[in-house]
C-alpha angles and dihedrals in degrees: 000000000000114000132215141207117205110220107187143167128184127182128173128172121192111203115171092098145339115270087183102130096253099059105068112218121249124242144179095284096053097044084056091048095056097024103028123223130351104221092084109115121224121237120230101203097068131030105213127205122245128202115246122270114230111197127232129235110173084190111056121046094198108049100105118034122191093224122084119193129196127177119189114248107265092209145042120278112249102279092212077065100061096025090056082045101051093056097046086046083053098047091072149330101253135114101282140169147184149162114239093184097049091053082050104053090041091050085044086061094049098035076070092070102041126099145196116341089002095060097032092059089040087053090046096050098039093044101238126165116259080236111083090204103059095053091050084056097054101055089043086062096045091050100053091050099051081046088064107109128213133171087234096073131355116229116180120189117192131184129182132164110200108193121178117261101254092058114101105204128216111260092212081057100048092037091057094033084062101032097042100026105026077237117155129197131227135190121213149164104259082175085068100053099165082056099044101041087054096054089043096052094039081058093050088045098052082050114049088039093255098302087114106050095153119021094139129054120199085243087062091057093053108128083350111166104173136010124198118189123168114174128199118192121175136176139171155133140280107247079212113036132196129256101247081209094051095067118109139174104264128175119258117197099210075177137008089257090036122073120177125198098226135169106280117205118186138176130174106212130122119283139157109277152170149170122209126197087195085071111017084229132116117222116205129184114215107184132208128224116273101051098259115081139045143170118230126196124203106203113183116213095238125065086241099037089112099092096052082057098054089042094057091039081122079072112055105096080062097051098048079057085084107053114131131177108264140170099253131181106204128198110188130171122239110237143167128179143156124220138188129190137170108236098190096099095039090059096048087046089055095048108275092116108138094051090079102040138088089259091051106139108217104143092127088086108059147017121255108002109187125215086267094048099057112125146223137168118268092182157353111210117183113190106184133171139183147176143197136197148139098299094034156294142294127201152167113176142069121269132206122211141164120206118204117191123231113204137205102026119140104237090228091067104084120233124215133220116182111182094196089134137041117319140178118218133182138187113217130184098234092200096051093029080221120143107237095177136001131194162151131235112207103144118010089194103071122088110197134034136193120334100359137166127202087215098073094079094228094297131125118258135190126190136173125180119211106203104200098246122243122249104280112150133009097225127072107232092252088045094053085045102053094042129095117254116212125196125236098240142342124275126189110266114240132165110285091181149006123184131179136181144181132180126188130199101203100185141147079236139338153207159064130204134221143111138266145153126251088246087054086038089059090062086074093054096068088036083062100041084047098049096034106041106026092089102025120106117211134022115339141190148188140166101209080181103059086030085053082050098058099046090045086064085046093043094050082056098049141097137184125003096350094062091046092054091056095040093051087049092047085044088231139158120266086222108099100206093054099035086050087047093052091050094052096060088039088062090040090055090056095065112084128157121180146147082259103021136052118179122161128168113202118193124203131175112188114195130183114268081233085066142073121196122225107275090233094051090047087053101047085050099053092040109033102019091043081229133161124216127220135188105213130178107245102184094063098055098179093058086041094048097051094047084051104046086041088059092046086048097059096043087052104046094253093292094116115040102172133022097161128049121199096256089059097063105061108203092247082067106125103175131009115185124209142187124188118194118188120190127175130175152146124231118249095222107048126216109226102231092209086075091054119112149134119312143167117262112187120217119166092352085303114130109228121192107218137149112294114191120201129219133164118189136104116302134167102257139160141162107251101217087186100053093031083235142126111232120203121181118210116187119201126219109316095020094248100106132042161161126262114191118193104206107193114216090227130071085227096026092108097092098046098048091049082058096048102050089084083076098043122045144232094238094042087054093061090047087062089057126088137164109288127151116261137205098188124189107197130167121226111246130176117201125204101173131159137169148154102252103206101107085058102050092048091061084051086058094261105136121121105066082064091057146069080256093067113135101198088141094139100061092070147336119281127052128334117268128209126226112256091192148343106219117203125186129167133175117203131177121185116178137144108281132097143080148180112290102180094045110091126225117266130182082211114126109205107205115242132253090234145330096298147247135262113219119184107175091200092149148056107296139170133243141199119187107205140189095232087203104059100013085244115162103219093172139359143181165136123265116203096150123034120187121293120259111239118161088226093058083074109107097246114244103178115072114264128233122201135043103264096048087060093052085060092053099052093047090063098045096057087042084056091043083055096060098032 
């Protein structure tokens, strides 16, 4: 029997006058009073404007005040608003509407309950504080506010958790949920669903003033476990209202070729207002009575402006910036409209992925769950509603708008906005800055949107069923995490990878100088993929941390411009000390010597024998940088050129011999600058090599046959929605270190997924990833790159130290030199064999997460290879062309006969004594 939880949340805001107490209604009588009569017929061939309305209230003086104030927000929108906005917006171009704010407060409930990976990606997405309480803090804050009553608008916000009556709740859960969230708990008979659906719905009804009579069926309530509402109603008046008389038939253009005859309202009064030629659009504040909340419309000038709007919604805080109080006449439609959409697919778009699957972590709700009660979301369901007219809106959904400023114009000339085309519109607490409601207008027209039903009553609903999961694996995620894997059997250990790398500053002088940590240090690291790799066919290779290394060296030698250019690009510090601290555990950390692992980081600054260094910077680079220093001889560059690539030949075990020729050091050289990284590891999940063979590998659409190993174990893995990618994790020997491949979902999607990891992270990506059990498919590939990375590090702003215009004046006494070149060379090999050799062997069978994925990495892809300790990028790169696949490349097991098979065999095994 599988089980649900009903997650909903309904808002709906009615808006066309104020039934508080104090405000008495209009009626006919009163309309004809102020209007006149109502026999008079509109006239379609002009839309004339209508003085503002301004309502009467004989008891209270201060109900309407003449002054309107607006301030500007002083801090983003919510991104999770706009970005839940813009995909719905995508998704059609219909009438649609949300409420960013109730989704919010319903995920925050549930965010309480959630652990590990499934609260982690729901912080990230929703944008919540690390810190729990923080969070908490904030949304107490939003909901008192929203709880504060006036005779100028009614808001109503309404929580309640329904959990079936055999569910013992946590009290830590149902203590924050009402402390934090003014959310109350209720237990009920979900076995009884007539019963229950009618207490449920009598509950809704009381709250959102009978405009919801029936949100829940009995069906709905079938195996149910837990229900979650929260209900948002809000109405209110226009502070300027419409002349009912005023009101014409006006044409609509729901499209350029379709023109529609609609109810025009207008009105000419002051409001905040502004035009933007960034987006061809006018933005136009139209505020409600009581001084806290507002709509505001976005109407572009052309008839299919719309889109550029939607695109530029990032925007939008800069824009407001430029309201300014106007004399408007405004000629807006009346419209209302309900609207319905499954949210399920948008938040997993957006990143809240795990919530609705089988390893979703929700143990915060309940006591004693058992391994078939565990929960996860079905599905999230939003019905919204709104309408506008003359005295004012109603709505239940969530807007997206964009605001664009106009300078210069003198506040007696009178602006116009004609919404006689698609518009966005949004109501935001400008008090709280929060978005109550968000929507477009395409058609005002049209009633009903997806997914509606008549029932609602024109008010906003969320729901989100939690199905109790099936039993899928025996170890809760923290558990598997936290105990020891042992491997079936032993293999012999052998070198799975050896990687060397050497980078060379060759320069007339060097240098700059600030601070930063490793996380802002990793921000380099995809600046550098992006720049070096984005253009570049075929493998290719880079260390940021041996390249981070080097200009750390430059950058503690530098003044001016050029220190700032390297500091901005490092994301350090412009404090010395700190920046020269930061550096110095970041070159510690790069020193690791172990049974499995061996990772060593050699600095070398090589000066000309004509030359002495500045006694402060000899010494930082000894102390701090861990540097020799060496006099050579530049005018003889042959001499020069063999002490330097022998000292780059013993810091990196003999696999790279030379890294400078003669003809690179000129004999006006007066400093280079190297760095040498060495990393050597085994996997700790060996490929068998007898399951290597030959496989497709598919670059440009061009099927290459190279060698594709084979290996099935558990492995972190996760689908990355944002970068269109697979993502596998595998670790090496200790743990410490691994592998991150980047698999893109499509043959040619290597380029465009290099281009979009500046907007996802590294770290976030690992976050994406958990245990599953993996049959990957990966070809062998050997790397020997090398390249002089200015051009790279220009496009990183980096420019000056590679110009007259150097300022290096801190390495030594005399004139600034500039940098002629920044070599770069790295050799990597990546085959089948290592092992653990520290993790004993174990007949234990731990059971796995789920059934399983299949992997083939039959593309270009991307890698990263990270110290999981500190988060630290030792290499990175791009693979176009693994290595070829040729029977005789196979280690020979069987003993060999003849001579020249001998001779093969030998050959192999010297070419393997070379890498281990």
């Amino acid at each position: 029997m599988i089980s649900r939880i009903y997650f909903i949340l309904f808002v709906a805001p009615i808006v066309y006058t104020t039934s508080s107490s104090s405000v008495p209604p209009i009626d006919q009588h009163v309309l004809e009073d102020i209007f006149g009569p109502l026999s008079y017929l509109a006239s379609a061939s002009s839309l004339s404007q209508a003085v503002a309305v301004r309502p009467l209230n004989d008891t209270e003086p201060q109900y309407f005040d003449d002054r309107d104030y607006y301030s500007p927000p002083a801090v983003d929108y919510d991104k999770f608003d706009w970005g839940l906005t813009k995909r719905v917006a995508s998704a059609s171009s219909k009438n649609f509407l949300l409420s960013p704010l109730g989704l919010k407060l319903a995920l925050a409930i549930l965010t309480e309950a959630a652990t590990g990976p499934t609260r982690a990606e729901m912080a990230a997405v929703l944008g919540f504080e690390l810190d729990k309480n923080v969070t908490r803090q904030r949304y107490t804050s939003i909901i008192e506010s929203l709880k504060v009553s006036s005779p100028d608008y009614i808001l109503n916000l309404g929580s309640r958790i329904y959990l079936e009556h055999s569910i013992v709740p946590k009290q830590r859960f149902a203590a924050i949920a009402e402390q934090f969230y003014d959310t109350q708990l209720r237990r009920i008979n979900f076995s009884e669903p007539l019963i229950a659906s009618k207490e449920i719905n009598e509950w809704v009804t009381n709250v959102t003033h009978g405009r919801i009579t029936n949100l829940v069926d009995h069906d709905d309530l079938e195996n149910a476990v837990i229900l979650i509402l929260n209900t948002l109603f809000f109405k209110g008046s226009w502070r300027y209202q419409f002349s009912p008389n005023a009101t014409k038939p006006g044409t609509f253009y729901v499209s350029p070729n379709e023109p529609k005859q609609v109810p025009m309202m207008s009105i000419k009064e002051k409001f905040y207002y502004v035009e933007t030629t960034k987006y061809d659009a006018k933005i136009l504040r139209m505020p409600y009575l009581g001084k806290k909340f507002a709509m505001y419309i976005v109407v572009p000038n052309s008839l299919t402006g719309l889109a550029n709007v939607l695109n530029g919604l990032s925007e939008l805080q800069t824009e407001m910036n430029y309201l300014k109080e106007r004399m408007v006449n405004v000629i807006l439609p009346k419209f209302n409209f309900d609207y319905t959409a499954i949210l399920d697919e948008v938040l997993k778009e957006m990143g809240i992925r795990l919530l609705f699957e089988d390893t979703a972590n929700l143990p915060g709700i309940s006591r004693g769950q058992g391994l078939q009660q565990r929960l996860k979301v079905s599905r999230v369901l939003q019905r919204s509603g709104i309408e506008v007219n003359e005295l004012g809106s109603v709505a239940y959904s969530a807007t997206e708008i964009s605001l664009v400023n106009k300078f210069g114009e003198d506040d007696d000339v009178s602006e116009e906005v004609l919404a006689n085309k698609p518009f966005l519109f949004f109501i935001q607490d400008e008090v709280t800055r929060q978005l109550l409601f968000t929507g477009r207008v395409t058609d005002p027209l049209i009633l009903d949107g997806a997914f509606h039903y008549e029932d609602t009553g024109g008010l906003k609903v969320w729901w989100v069923v939690l199905k109790r999961k099936r039993l899928c694996y025996l170890l809760d995620l923290a558990e598997t995490m936290s105990t020891p894997r042992f491997l079936a059997s032993f293999f012999k250990i052998r070198t799975g990878l050896v990687i060397v790398f050497t980078i060379i500053q060759c320069l007339s002088c060097l240098a700059d100088s600030q601070s930063s940590d490793f996380s802002r240090l990793n921000f380099f690291d995809i600046d550098l993929l992006r720049y070096s790799a984005e253009d570049k066919k075929g493998n290719v290779i880079f260390s940021p941390a041996s390249i981070k290394s080097t200009l750390g060296m430059i950058l503690d030698g530098a003044n001016g411009v050029t220190a700032n250019e390297i500091r901005n690009a490092l994301r350090l510090s412009p404090n010395k000390d700190d920046f020269r601290y930061q550096f110095n555990l970041y070159l510690k950390a790069l020193q690791s010597n172990s049974p499995e692992v061996t990772l060593t980081n050699a600095n070398s600054v090589f000066v000309s024998n004509k030359l002495n260094l500045k006694k402060e910077y000899e010494t930082a680079l000894k102390q701090i940088y861990f540097s020799d220093v060496h006099k050579v001889n530049f005018t003889d560059p042959i001499l020069a050129s063999k002490y330097i690539n022998n000292w780059v030949k013993n810091n990196t075990k003999g696999l790279i011999s030379s890294i400078v020729d003669p003809v690179n050091l000129e004999p006006l050289s007066q400093i280079l600058v190297t760095n040498a990284l060495y990393f050597k590891s085994t996997w700790k999940h060996a490929f068998d090599d007898k399951l290597t063979r030959g496989m497709c590998f598919y670059d440009g659409g061009v099927c290459k046959t190279v060698a594709m190993m084979d290996l099935q174990t558990e492995l972190n893995y996760g689908y990355i929605d944002n970068l269109r990618a697979h993502a596998v994790e595998l670790p090496y020997a200790g743990e410490r270190y691994s592998m991150i491949l980047l698999v893109p979902r499509e043959r040619d999607g290597a380029i465009p997924l290099i281009r979009d990891l500046p907007y996802m992270s590294l770290p976030e990506v690992c976050k994406q990833m958990l245990p599953t059990d993996v049959q990957l498919s990966m070809p062998k590939f050997t790397i020997d790159y090398s390249e002089d990375m200015t051009d790279a590090l220009r496009a990183m702003r980096i420019t000056s130290m590679f110009s007259s215009k150097s300022n290096l004046t801190g390495m030594f006494v005399g004139d600034s030199p500039q940098i002629n070149a920044f070599f770069h060379k790295v050799f990597m090999s990546v085959d089948e064999v290592g092992t653990v050799a520290a993790a004993a062997s174990s007949a234990m069978v731990v059971p796995l997460i789920a059934n399983g994925v299949e992997l083939r990495v039959d593309r270009p892809f991307v890698f990263f290879i990270k110290d999981n300790n500190l988060g630290v990028v030792l290499f990175e790169g791009k693979v176009d062309d693994p290595t070829p696949y040729v029977a005789s490349n196979l280690v020979v097991k069987e003993p060999v006969k003849d001579v020249k098979s001998n001779a093969t065999k030998n050959n192999i095994i010297n070419k393997l004594a070379k890498l281990t």
